[in-house]
N, C-alpha and C positions, 0 to 999 in steps of 0.2 A: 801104226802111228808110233812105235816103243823107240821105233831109231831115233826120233825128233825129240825125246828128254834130255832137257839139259841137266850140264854137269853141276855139280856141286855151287861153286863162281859162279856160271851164268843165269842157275836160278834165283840167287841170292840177288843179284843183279836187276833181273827181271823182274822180282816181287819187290825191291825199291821203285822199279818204276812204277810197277800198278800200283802202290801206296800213294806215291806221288799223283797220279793221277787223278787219284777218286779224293784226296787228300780237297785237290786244287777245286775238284768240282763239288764238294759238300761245301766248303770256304763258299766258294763264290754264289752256292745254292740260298745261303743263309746273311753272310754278308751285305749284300745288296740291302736286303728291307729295312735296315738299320742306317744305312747312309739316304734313302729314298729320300726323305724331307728335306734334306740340304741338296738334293741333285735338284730336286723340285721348285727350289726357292733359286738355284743356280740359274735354270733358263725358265723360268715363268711357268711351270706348267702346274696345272691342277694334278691333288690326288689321285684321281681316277686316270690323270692322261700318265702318270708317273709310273702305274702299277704297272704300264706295260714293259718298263724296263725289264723285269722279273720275268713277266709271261710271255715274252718276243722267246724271249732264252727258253722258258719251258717247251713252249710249242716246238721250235726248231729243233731242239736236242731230241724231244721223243716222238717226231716227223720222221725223223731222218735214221734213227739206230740202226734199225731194221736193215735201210739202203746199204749202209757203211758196213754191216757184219758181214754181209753178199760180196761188196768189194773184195774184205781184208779178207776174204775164203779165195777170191778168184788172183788177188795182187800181191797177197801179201801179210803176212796180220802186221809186222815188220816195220812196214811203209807206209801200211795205214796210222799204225798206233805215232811213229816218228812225224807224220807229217799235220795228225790231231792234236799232237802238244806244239808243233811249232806254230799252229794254227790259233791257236789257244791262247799261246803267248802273244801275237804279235795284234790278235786281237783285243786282248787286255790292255798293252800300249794305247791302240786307238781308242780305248772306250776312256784311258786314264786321259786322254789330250784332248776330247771330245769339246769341240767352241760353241758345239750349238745340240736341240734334242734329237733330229734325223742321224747327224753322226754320230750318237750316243748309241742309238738304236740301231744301223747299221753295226755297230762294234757288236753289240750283245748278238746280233742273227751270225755273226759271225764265229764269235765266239761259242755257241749254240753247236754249228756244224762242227767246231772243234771238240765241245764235249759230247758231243755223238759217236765221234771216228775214236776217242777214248773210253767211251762208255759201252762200244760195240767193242773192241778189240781187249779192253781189258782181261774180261772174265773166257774169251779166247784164248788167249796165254795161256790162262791157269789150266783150262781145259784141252788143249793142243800138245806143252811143253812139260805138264807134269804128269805122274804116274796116278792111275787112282787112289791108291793110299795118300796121297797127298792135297787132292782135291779140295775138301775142306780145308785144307790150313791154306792154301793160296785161294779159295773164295772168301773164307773169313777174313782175308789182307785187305780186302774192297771192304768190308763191312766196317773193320775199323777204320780205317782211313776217309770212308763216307761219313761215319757218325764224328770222327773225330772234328777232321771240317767243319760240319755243320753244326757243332758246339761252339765250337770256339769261334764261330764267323761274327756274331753279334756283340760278344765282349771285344774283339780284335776291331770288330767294324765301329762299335761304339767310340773307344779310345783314338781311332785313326781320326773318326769326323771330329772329335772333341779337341786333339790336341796338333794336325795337321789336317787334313781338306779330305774330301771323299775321293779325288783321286790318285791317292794310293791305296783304297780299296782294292782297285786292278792293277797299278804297280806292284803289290807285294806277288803279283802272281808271276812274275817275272824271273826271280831268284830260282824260283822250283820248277820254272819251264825250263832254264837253262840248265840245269841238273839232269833233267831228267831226259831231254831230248839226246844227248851223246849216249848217256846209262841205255838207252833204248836199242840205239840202234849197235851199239856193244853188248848187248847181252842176248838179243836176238839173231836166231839167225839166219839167211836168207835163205828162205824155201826153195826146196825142188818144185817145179812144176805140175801143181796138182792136176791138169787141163781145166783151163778156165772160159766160162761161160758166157753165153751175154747174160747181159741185165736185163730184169723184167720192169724197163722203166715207167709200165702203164700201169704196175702194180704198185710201183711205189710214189708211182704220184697217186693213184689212191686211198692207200695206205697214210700218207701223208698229210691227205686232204680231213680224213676220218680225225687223224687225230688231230688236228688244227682248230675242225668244227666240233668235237668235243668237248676240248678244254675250253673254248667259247661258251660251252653251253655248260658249261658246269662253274666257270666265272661270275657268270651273269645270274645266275639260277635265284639268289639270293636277291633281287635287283627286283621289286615288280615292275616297275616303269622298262623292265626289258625282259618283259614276259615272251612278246612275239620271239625277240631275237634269239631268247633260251631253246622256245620251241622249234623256232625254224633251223638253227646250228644242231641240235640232238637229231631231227628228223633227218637232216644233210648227211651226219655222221653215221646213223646209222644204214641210210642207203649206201653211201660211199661204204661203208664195211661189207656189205650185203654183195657188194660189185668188186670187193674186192679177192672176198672166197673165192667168186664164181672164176675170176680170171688165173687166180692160181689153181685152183682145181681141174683148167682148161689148158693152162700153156706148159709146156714141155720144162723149161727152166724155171720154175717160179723164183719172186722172189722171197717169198716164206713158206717150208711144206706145211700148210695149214691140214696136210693130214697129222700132222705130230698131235693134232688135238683132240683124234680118235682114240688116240689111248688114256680112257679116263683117267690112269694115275697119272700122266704129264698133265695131263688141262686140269687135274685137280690142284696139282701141285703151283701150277703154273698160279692158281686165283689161288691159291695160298700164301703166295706170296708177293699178290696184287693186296690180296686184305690185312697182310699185319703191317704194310706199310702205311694199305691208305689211314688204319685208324692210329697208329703211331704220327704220322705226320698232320693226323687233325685235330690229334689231341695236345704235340707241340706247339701248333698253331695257335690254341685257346689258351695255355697253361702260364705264357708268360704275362697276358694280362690277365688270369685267374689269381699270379701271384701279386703284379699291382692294385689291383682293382679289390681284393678280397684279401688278401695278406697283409697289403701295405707295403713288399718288399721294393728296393730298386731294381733298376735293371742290370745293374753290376752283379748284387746278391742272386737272384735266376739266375744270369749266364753262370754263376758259379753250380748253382744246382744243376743248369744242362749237361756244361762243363764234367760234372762230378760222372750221371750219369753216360757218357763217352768214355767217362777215363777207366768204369767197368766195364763195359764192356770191351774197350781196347785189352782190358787185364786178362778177362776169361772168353772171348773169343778165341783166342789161338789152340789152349788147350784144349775148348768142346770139342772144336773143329777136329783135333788130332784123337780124338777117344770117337769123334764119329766116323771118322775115317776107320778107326780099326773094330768097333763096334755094331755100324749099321745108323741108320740116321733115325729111323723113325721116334725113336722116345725123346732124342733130340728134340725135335720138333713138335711134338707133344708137348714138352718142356717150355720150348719156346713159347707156345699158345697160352699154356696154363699163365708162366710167370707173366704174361704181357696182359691176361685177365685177371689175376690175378692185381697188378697195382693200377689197373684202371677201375674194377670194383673197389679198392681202398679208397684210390679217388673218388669217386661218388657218394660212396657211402661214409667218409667222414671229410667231406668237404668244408663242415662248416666249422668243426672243431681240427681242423690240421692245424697242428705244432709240428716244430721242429722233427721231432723224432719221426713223425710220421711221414714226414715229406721225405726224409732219408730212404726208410722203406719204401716208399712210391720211386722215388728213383732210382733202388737198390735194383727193383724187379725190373725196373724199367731196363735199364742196364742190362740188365741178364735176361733178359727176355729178347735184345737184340743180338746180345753173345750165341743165346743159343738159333738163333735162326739164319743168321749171315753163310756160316759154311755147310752145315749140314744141309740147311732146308734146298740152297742153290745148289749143293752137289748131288742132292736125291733127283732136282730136275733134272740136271746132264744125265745123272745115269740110266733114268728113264727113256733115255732118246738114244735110238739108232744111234753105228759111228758114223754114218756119212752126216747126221744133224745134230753132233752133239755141238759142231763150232756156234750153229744158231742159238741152238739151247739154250748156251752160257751166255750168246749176248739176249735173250730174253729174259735172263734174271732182273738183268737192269732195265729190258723194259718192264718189266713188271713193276720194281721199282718208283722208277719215275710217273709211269704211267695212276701206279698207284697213289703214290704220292701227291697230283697234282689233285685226282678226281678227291683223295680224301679233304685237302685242306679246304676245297671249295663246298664240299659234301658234310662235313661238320660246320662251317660256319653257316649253308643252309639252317642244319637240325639248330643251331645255335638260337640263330635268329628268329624261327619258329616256334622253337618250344620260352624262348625269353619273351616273346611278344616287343622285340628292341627294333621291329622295322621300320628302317629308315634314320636310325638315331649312330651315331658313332659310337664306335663299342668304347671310347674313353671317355663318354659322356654315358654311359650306363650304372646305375646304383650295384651296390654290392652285391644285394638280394636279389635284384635284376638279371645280375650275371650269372650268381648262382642257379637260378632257375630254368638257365639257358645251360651251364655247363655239367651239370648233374646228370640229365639226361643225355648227354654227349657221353660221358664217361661210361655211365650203363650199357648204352648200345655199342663204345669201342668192344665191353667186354662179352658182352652176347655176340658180337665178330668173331672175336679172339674162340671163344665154344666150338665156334662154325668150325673155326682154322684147326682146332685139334678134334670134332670129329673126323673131319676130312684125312687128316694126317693118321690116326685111328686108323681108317679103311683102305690106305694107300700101304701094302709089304715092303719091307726092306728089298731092295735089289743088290744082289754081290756085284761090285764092281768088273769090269772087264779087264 
């Protein structure tokens, strides 16, 4: 693989575009729920029929990653990554022109498939086109550019619906698709003929199915009045996974070697980096109405605290990434664990007296607790994996990711709504003490996760690069 390192230029090139990339899909990740009640009052639809704009986009993009890593292995990363941002963009148009909520929705399935073919091929790149000493500093590129996005989407989303309309929510995605689609296909460059495979289309419509009835059931989970549907979507999902081993562990080409997950340090590494997402992403979930609801603050003042923590981790991201690269990742990632327990225990435990000062610290560690996990922790999993699977490896960061991601924010507001006793009430009709009673015990259990994620990282050795 060492002849396929680009030069100096085209790396420089190439790490703009995967910036751009994960940039567009943290944005539009976060974005959206901020513009939701004005898309909602635009064509008539209820809360609950709204929410699906967000979840059509979840399901589809972590359906499909998987599918698209198999492609850009057998087509191309090239063609896939070019043809996922043009997808992306041209689907954002549609969802910005959208006259009624089918075409809305259509736009977002759309655009779904596009940040899949980018969220598969991204972490490709870095893994494909650069050397191992470099690894981390081109996975930590996705980390900041994800966390940045998705800070800034709800003060940007805010401003846009307040002072122009929600659709240029998805216009603004237009400028950076256009940027970044020529940078792409100029900085990459067109593979030699790896021999390319079929597709194991019957695994990845299972594969697809599993996760589709998962995030189902982990949506609804909080809902009693859709107790049946939670149970019957989990059970679905978990047989469709059950059928989905057995067909790749049977067919010649799979479309995932689900042996990679014999080697306890990859499947350790891999739920380690399924858990500091899901409790990061369910503890952002609760935090901004932690800060109205119990603080008092506006939504300006949070986004600035999200905001703040991003703009840490964009600081020290790069450099972790480059001392793990020449050091070995695991205390990295130790690191990561501690500090991301670290200010979820502060949040719990001084919930009720946070000032100023303290909320800094909770999103100092916050911050550095994503710095240190973006390039280290995703480059101990490539390095974990064989080279014929290291290209999948790297797009399983981002499943882990997303996937993480989705089950935590549904999976804390479960724990929310059970330990607050607030079922069935809107969380903006909840008393202070109410919410605290629900958020306190969220925070504790992020940080007994976060224990898990640095035992685990604990008993997982350094691997020297290859």
């Amino acid at each position: 693989m060492q002849e396929e390192y680009l030069d100096r230029r085209h790396t420089g090139m190439m790490l703009t575009v995967v910036l751009f990339a994960t940039l567009m899909d943290g944005l539009d990740g976060s974005i959206v729920t901020v513009a939701a009640p004005d898309i909602g009052i635009a064509f008539g639809v209820d809360t609950a029929t709204i929410s699906w704009v967000a979840i059509t986009y979840m399901m589809v993009l972590a359906g499909s990653l998987i599918l698209f890593a198999r492609i850009a292995a057998n087509y191309g990363i090239r063609q896939i990554l070019a043809v996922g941002l043009a997808l992306f963009t041209v689907s954002s148009l549609l969802c910005a022109v959208s006259v009624n909520f089918p075409m809305l929705i259509v736009g977002r399935i759309l655009q779904g498939i596009g940040a899949a073919m980018m969220g598969a091929t991204g972490p490709m790149c870095c893994a494909r086109f650069l050397p191992p000493r470099r690894l981390g500093f081109g996975l930590a590129l996705l980390t900041v550019g994800a966390s940045v996005g998705f800070a800034v989407g709800p003060g940007v989303g805010g401003l846009i619906v307040e002072y122009l309309s929600w659709h240029w929510i998805f216009l603004i995605n237009l400028p950076l698709g256009l940027i970044a689609i020529p940078l792409a296909l100029a900085a990459l460059p067109k593979e030699q003929n790896r021999g390319r495979t079929s597709i194991d289309w019957i695994g990845a419509a299972l594969l697809a199915g599993a996760v589709v009835l998962g995030i189902l059931a982990v949506e609804t989970v909080s809902y009693p009045s859709q107790r049946p549907l939670t149970i019957g979507t989990g059970l679905g999902c978990l047989m469709l996974l059950v059928l989905f081993v057995r067909q790749e562990l049977r067919t010649a080409r799979p479309l995932l070697n689900v042996r990679l997950f014999r080697n306890l340090s990859f499947a350790g590494l891999f739920l380690c980096l399924a858990l500091i997402n899901l409790v990061y992403m369910g503890i952002w979930y609760l935090f901004p109405f932690y800060g109205e609801i119990w603080l008092g603050y506006s939504s300006a003042r949070i986004g600035l605290y999200l905001l703040l923590s991003a703009l840490i981790t964009a600081v020290f991201g790069i450099p972790v990434a480059r001392l793990s690269d020449r050091h070995g990742r695991r205390w990295y990632c130790v690191a990561a664990a501690a500090l991301a327990g670290g200010a979820f225990l502060l949040a719990g435990l001084t919930a009720r007296p946070m000032d100023a000062v303290l909320l800094f610290v909770f999103v100092l560690l916050m911050g550095l607790g994503w710095a240190f996990t973006g390039g280290p922790m995703g480059s101990w999993l490539v390095e974990h994996a064989e080279d014929p699977d290291r290209d999948m490896a790297s797009s399983l960061i981002n499943e882990a990711y997303y996937t993480g991601g989705a089950v935590g924010t549904a999976l804390f507001a479960a724990v929310f709504t059970l330990t607050s006793g607030s079922e069935g009430i809107d969380i903006n009709l909840v008393s202070g003490e109410v919410f605290l009673s629900g958020y306190v015990p969220c925070c504790l259990l992020a940080a007994a996760v976060c224990a898990v994620i640095a035992l685990i990282c604990l008993a997982v050795k350094n691997k020297k690069p290859a």
